[in-house]
C-alpha positions, 0 to 999 in steps of 0.5 A: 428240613433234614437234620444231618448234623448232630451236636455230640449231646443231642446225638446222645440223648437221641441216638435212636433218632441218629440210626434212624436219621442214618438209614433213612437220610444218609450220613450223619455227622456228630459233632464235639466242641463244634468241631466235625468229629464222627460220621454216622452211616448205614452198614450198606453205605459202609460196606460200599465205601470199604470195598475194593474198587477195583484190582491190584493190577487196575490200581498200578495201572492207573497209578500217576507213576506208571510208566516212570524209570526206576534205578532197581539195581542192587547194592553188591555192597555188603555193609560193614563188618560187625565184630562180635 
């Protein structure tokens, strides 16, 4: 069995073993008080996640608002006075 939770100590102790566990079996979760707190993961793997999956214009393309009416009209109020 691969071990891919850690408790915060062990991971300590055997960070080493946490790399290594990382690259060779992926994600590795630590853990403080029981409680899930970090992940520990391959520069690949990280750099996958981080990159961009798609353009700006793919993302307002697929946005769940598209194609909704906005009121983009401007205010011609001018605020209020100031007196200095």
């Amino acid at each position: 069995m691969v071990k891919n939770t850690w408790a915060l100590q062990d991971a300590k102790n055997g960070f080493s073993r946490v790399v290594d566990s990382a690259l060779k079996n992926g994600p590795q979760t630590v853990t403080r008080h029981g409680k899930e707190t970090v992940v520990i993961v391959s520069v690949e793997e990280y750099r996958k996640a981080a990159e961009p999956s798609g353009s700006v214009i793919d993302f307002f393309q697929n946005s769940p608002l598209r194609g909704i009416k906005l009121d983009a009209k401007r205010s011609k109020n001018a605020g209020r006075e100031i007196v200095l």
